[in-house]
Each structure stands twice: as structure tokens, then as C-alpha cells.
RODO-2510 file (C-alpha; in nm, 4 decimals, decimal comma):
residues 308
     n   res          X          Y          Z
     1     x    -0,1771    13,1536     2,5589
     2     x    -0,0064    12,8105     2,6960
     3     x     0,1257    12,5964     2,4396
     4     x     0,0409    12,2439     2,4934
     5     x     0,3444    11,9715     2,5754
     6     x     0,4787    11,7771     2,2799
     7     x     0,3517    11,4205     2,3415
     8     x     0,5661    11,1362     2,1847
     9     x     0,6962    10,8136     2,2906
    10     x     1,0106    10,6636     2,3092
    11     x     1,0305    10,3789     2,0580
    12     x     1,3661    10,2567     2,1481
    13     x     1,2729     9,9596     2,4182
    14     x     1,0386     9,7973     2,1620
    15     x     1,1551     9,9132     1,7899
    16     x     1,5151     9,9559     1,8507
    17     x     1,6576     9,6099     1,8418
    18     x     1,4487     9,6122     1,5068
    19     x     1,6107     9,8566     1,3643
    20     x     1,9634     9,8078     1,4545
    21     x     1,8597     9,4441     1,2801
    22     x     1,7635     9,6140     0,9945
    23     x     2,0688     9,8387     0,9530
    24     x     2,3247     9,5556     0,9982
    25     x     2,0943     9,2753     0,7441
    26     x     2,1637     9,5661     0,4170
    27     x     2,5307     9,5177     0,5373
    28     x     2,5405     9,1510     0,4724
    29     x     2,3257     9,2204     0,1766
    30     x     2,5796     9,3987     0,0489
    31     x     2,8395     9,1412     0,1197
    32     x     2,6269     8,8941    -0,0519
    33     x     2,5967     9,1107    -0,3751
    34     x     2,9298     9,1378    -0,4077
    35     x     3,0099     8,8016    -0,3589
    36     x     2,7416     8,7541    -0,6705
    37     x     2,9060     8,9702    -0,8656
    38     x     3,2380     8,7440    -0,8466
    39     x     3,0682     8,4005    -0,8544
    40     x     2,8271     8,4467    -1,1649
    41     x     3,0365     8,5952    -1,4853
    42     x     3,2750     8,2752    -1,4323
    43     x     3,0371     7,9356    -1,5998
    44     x     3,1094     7,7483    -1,3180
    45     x     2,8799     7,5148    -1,2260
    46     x     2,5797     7,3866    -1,3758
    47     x     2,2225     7,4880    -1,3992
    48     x     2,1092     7,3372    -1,0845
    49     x     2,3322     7,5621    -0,8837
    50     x     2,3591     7,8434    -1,0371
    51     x     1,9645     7,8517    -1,0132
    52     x     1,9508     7,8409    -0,6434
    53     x     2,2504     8,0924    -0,6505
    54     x     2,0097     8,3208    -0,8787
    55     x     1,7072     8,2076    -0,6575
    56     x     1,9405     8,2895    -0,3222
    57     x     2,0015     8,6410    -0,4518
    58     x     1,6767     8,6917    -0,5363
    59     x     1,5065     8,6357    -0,2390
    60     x     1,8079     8,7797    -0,0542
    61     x     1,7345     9,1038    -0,2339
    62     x     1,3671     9,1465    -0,1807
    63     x     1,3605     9,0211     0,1713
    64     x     1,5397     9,3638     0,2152
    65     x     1,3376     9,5554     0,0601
    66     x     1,0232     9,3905     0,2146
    67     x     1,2149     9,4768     0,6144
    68     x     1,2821     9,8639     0,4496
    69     x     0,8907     9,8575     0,3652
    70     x     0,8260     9,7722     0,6827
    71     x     1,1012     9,9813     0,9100
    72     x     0,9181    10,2763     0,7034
    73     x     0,5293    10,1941     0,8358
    74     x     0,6366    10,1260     1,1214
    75     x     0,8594    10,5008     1,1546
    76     x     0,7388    10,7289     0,9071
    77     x     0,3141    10,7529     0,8682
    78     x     0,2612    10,6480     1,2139
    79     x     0,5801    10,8235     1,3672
    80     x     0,5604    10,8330     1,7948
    81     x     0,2641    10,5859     1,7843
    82     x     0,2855    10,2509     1,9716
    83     x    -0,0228    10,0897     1,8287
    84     x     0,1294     9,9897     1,4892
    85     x     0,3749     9,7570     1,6776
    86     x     0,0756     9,5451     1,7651
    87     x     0,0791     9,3823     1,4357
    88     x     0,3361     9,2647     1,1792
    89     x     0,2664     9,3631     0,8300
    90     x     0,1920     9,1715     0,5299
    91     x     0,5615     9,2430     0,4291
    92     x     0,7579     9,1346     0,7476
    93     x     0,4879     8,8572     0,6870
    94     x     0,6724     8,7721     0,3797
    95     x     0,9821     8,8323     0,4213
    96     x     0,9604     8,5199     0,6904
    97     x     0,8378     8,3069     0,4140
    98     x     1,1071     8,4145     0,2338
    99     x     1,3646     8,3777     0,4870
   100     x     1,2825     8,0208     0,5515
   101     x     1,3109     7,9598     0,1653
   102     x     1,6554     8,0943     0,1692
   103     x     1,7657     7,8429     0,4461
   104     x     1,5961     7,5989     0,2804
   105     x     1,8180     7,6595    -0,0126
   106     x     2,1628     7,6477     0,1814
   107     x     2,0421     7,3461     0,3739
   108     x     1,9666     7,1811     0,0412
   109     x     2,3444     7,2488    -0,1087
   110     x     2,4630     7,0877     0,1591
   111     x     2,2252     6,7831     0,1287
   112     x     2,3142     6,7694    -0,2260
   113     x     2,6762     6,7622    -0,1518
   114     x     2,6221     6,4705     0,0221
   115     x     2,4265     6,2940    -0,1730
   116     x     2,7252     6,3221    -0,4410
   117     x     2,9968     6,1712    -0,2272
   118     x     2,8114     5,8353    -0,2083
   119     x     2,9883     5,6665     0,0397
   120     x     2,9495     5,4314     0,2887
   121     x     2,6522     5,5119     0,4907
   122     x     2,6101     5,8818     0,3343
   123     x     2,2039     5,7710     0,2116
   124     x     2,1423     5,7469     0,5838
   125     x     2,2853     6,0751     0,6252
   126     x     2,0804     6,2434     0,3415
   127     x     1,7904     6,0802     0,4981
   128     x     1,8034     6,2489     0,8412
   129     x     1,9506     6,5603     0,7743
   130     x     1,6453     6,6049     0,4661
   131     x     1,4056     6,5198     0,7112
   132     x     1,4958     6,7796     1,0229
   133     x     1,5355     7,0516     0,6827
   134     x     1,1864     6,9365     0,5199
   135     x     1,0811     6,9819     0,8865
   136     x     1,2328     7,3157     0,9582
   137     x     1,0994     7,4754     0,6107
   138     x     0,7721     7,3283     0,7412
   139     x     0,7789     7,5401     1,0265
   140     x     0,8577     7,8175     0,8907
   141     x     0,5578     7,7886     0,6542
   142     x     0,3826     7,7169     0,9027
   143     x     0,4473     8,0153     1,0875
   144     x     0,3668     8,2251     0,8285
   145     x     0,0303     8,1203     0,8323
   146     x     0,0260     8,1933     1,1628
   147     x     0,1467     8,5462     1,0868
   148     x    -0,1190     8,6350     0,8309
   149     x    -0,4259     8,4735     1,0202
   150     x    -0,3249     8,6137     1,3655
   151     x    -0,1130     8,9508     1,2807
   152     x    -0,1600     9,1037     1,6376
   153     x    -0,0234     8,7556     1,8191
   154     x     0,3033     8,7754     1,6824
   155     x     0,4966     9,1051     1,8122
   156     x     0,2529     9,1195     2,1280
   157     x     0,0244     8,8911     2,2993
   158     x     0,2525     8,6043     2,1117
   159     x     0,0165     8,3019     2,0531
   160     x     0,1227     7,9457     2,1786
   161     x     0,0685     7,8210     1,7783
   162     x     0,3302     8,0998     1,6902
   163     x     0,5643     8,0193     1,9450
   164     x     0,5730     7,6481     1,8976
   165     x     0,6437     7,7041     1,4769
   166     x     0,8983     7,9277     1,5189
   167     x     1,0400     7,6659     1,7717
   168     x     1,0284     7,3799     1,5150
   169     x     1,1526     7,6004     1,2285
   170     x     1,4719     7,7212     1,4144
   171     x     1,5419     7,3591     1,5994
   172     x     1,4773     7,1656     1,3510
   173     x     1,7257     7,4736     1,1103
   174     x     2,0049     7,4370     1,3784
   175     x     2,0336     7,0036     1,4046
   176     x     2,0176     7,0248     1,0334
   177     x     2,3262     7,2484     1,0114
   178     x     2,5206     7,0214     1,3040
   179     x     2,4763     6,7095     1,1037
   180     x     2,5414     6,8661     0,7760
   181     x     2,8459     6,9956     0,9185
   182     x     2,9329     6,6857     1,0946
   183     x     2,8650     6,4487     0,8059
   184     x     3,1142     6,6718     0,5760
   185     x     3,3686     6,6454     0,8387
   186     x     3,3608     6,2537     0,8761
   187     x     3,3839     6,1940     0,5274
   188     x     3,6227     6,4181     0,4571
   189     x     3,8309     6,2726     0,7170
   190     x     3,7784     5,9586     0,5601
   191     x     3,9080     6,0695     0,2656
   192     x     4,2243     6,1492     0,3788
   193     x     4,5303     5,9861     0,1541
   194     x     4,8782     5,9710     0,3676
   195     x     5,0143     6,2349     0,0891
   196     x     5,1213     6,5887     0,3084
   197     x     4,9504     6,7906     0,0318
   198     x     4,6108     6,6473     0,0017
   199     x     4,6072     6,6136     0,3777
   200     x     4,6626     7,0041     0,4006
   201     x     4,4008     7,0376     0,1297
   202     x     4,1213     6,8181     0,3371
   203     x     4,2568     7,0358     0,6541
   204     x     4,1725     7,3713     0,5343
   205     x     3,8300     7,2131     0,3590
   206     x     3,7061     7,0410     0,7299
   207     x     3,8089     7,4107     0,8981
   208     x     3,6300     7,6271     0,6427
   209     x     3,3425     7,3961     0,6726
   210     x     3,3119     7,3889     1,0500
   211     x     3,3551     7,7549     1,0360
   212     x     3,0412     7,7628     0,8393
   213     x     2,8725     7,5493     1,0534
   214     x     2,9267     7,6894     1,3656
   215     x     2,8265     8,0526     1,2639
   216     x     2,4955     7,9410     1,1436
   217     x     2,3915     7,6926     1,4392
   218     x     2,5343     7,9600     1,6699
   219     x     2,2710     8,2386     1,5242
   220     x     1,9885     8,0011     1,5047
   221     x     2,0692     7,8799     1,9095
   222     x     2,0854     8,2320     2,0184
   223     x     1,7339     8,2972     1,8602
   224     x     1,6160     7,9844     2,0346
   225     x     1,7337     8,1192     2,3604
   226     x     1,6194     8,4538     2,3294
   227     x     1,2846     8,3903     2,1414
   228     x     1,1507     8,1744     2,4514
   229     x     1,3974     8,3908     2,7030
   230     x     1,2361     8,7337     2,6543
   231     x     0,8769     8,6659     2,4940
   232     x     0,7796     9,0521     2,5904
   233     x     1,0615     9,1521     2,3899
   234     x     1,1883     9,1996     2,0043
   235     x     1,5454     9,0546     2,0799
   236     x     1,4858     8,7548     1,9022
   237     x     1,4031     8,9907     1,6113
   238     x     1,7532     9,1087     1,4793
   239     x     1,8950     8,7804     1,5302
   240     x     1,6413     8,6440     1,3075
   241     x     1,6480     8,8991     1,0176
   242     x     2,0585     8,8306     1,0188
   243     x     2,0264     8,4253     1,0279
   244     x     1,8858     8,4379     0,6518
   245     x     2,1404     8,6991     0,5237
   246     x     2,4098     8,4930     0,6890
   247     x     2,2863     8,1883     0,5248
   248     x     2,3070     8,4044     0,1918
   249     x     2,6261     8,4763     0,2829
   250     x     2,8064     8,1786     0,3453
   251     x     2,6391     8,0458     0,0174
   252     x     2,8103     8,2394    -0,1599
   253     x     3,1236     8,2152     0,0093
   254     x     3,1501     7,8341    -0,0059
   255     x     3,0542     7,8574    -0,4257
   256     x     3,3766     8,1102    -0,4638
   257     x     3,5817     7,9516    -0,2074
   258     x     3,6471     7,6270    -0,4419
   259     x     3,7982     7,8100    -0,6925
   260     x     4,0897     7,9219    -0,4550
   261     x     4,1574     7,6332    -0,3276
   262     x     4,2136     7,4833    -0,7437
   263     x     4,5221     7,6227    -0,7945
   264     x     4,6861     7,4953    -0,4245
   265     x     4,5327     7,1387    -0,5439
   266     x     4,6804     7,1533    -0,8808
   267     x     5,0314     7,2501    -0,7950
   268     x     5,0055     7,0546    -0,4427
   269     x     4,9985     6,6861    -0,6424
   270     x     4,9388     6,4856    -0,9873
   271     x     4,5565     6,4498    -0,9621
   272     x     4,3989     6,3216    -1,2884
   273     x     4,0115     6,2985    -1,1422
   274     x     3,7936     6,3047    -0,8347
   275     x     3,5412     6,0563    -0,9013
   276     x     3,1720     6,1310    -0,6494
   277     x     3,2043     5,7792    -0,5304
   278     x     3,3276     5,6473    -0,2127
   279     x     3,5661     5,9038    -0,0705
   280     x     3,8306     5,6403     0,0855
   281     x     3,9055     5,5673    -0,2992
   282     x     4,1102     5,9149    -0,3361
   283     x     4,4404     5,7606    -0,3216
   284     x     4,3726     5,5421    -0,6108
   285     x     4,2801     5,7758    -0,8192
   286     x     4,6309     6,0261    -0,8365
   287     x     4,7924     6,0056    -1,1379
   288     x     4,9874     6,2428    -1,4210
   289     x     4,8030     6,5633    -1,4043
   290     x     4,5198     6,7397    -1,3099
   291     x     4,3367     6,8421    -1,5922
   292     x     4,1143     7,2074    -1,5928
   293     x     3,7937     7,0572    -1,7111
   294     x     3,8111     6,8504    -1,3335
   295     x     3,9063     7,1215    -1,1707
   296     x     3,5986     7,3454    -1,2946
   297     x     3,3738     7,1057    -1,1310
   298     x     3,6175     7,0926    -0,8101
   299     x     3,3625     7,1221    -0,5022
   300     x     3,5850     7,1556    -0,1636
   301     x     3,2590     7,1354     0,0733
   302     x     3,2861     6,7561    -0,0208
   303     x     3,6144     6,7126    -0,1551
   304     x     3,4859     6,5503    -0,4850
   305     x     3,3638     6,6903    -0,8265
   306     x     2,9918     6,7539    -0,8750
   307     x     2,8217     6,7022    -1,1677
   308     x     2,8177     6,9437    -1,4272
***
């Protein structure tokens, strides 16, 4: 008796750059937990911002759940079978939704940063960078709808509707993060004194926040480029399910990263407050000493003291 061939398929072309996504997003996950674990025992901030860091971690820690739910469907039950790939399931489905929420979040840190330094043209700032993030969160949405309504024009036989969303949600995420990033830098260097030390300070402040910057945009152009560049393919796919966790990331990083810059500050010069008003007025404002309650509320993305 002739034993029949074993008859599988290799998943690799389509599912692989999936799950190669998949295993390096629980690595930033776990970057971003840890960074939790150093930014929340410390009351630093108040309870707007330590609700969207609790709302950040959140969503940063079901969105990887949801992609392990759906690695598993996809490999497990329906092992060697193409036909699943057709469709995305209700929990990559919301994990998107998700996703945009957490950039959403970041973007709005940033806006709020902003909004605090109040200087000289900085509502006109707040105004356009709000409206590309309002617009990029709106795409997102909206191609979540997409998603659940049309599940099999999403991995294959992409739909124009899909396609154009997913172009306004990523656009629209990547000018938001150049003019963030651009508006911190110009008012930063604004705010620059003539004193060596608070120069260095302001230095190390524009660099960590350019850094920042230019990881982010650089993710969300390379989706751009490969989303529309291979539309037959799931390239785009690991680049997106990183984007999010690197927004997570970099969160975090920029809430812990004030608090080692306060002790350089304090020993660097005499500072008795930051005031959130014009930042050109720094230089008036150095006096005796620079007391702990300021420096608790010390926020180097802006260079000023946020509200507590």
C-alpha cells in the first residue's frame, strides 16, 4: 500500500513578515513595561498624564495580546492552510483601532506640551499640528471600519477605501510628528539664555527630541512606501505593528527622561522657577536656587514646568 504525499504549504512569503513583526512588537512591549515600572511608583506628574501613561500601557498591553490571538488562528487550528489569510480577524481588527489610539495619545503629549509654552505664535502651532493628528486618528478609525465591513479586502484583494485610510492615517501621523518635532526645536532654540549651562541643557533637550522625532516619522514613511510599494504583499505589516509600540516606547522614555536631566539643571545654575509663558523670558527668571517642588514638574520636551 502507497502512502499518500504530505501536502502543506509554505507560509513564509505571505505570513512570515507577520510573524517576525509579531516577535520583535513583545520586545518593545517589554521595553515599554519596564519603562512603566520606573515612571509610575515616583508621583510625578499629575492626573492628566499619568492617565494617558496608564491608558498608553493599557492599550500597549492588549494590542499584544490581540496580534498573539491572532498569530495563533492564523498558525495553529488552520495550520498549512492559505485560505485564513484572506481575511483579518476581529482581533487584528482591533488591535488597529487600538494602535491608532495609542498614537493619538503620544501625538497629544506633544500638543499639550505646546500648548503650555505659550509663546509667540505657539496657538498657531497647536492649531495645525491638532488638526493633521485629529485627521490621522480619523483615518485610522476610519479604517477600521473598513476592516470589519470588508474583512477579505484588507490582506488580499486590498480595496481602494482601505488603501486611501490607511494613507490618510499614516500621512497625516508622520507631518504631525515633523511639526511637533520642529515646533519643540524652534522654541527651544528660542529659549536659549547666553549662560554655557542652560545652553548645554537646551542642547541635549533639542537632540533627544529630534531623536524622537525622527524614529517615529521614519517608521511611519517606510510604511507609506511599502504599503503602496508592494500592495500584494504583508511588508507594510511589521512596520505597522512596531510604529504603535515605538510610539509606546518613546512615551515613556521622554516621561523618565526629565527626571535625569533635574539634577544636571540644578547643579548646572541658580534657577528659582520656569514659568509656561513665553520661552525667551528664561533669562529673567534665574535667581538663588532651584527649589524641588519646580523641579518635580520639570518637563525637558518643552523646557518649562507643566502644570501639576
Amino acid at each position: 500500500m502507497s502512502s499518500s504525499p504530505d501536502v502543506w504549504h509554505d507560509l513564509s512569503p505571505s505570513f512570515g513578515p507577520v510573524y517576525w513583526g509579531f516577535v520583535i512588537s513583545f520586545v518593545l512591549s517589554g521595553i515599554t513595561i519596564a519603562q512603566a515600572y520606573v515612571y509610575f511608583p515616583a508621583p510625578r506628574d499629575g492626573t492628566i498624564i499619568r492617565s494617558m501613561a496608564v491608558a498608553m500601557l493599557v492599550l500597549d498591553i492588549v494590542t499584544s495580546g490581540l496580534l498573539a490571538q491572532a498569530v495563533y488562528y492564523y498558525l495553529i487550528p488552520r495550520f498549512g492552510s492559505l485560505i485564513p489569510l484572506e481575511a483579518v480577524t476581529p482581533e487584528l481588527t482591533s488591535e488597529c483601532l487600538m494602535s491608532a489610539m495609542m498614537m493619538f495619545l503620544s501625538q497629544l503629549y506633544f500638543i499639550r506640551q505646546l500648548w503650555i509654552v505659550k509663546g509667540l505664535g505657539t496657538k498657531w502651532w497647536v492649531a495645525v499640528i491638532s488638526f493633521f493628528a485629529f485627521a490621522a486618528f480619523a483615518g485610522g478609525v476610519a479604517c477600521v471600519i473598513v476592516m470589519f465591513r470588508y474583512p477579505y479586502n484588507v490582506l488580499a484583494n486590498r480595496s481602494n477605501y482601505f488603501a486611501i485610510f490607511a494613507g490618510v492615517a499614516k500621512g497625516g501621523g508622520a507631518i504631525t510628528d515633523i511639526l511637533a518635532t520642529t515646533a519643540m526645536c524652534l522654541f527651544l532654540t528660542s529659549s536659549r539664555t547666553g549662560m554655557a549651562e542652560t545652553n548645554a541643557m537646551l542642547t541635549k533637550l533639542m537632540t533627544f527630541i529630534i531623536h524622537r522625532g525622527a524614529l517615529v516619522t521614519l517608521f511611519q514613511t517606510a510604511l507609506l512606501i511599502v504599503f503602496y510599494a508592494a500592495p500584494d504583499r504583508l511588508y507594510w505589516a511589521p512596520i505597522h505593528l512596531n510604529s504603535t509600540k515605538l510610539y509606546a516606547c518613546t512615551f515613556f522614555a521622554m516621561l523618565n527622561g526629565r527626571h535625569h536631566l533635574k539634577p544636571k539643571v540644578a547643579h548646572g545654575g541658580d534657577v528659582s522657577t520656569f514659568e509656561a509663558s513665553a520661552p525667551k523670558s528664561y533669562a529673567s527668571r534665574y535667581s538663588s536656587k532651584f527649589s524641588n517642588s519646580v523641579t518635580d514638574r520639570f518637563d525637558p520636551s518643552v523646557g518649562t514646568v507643566s502644570a501639576a
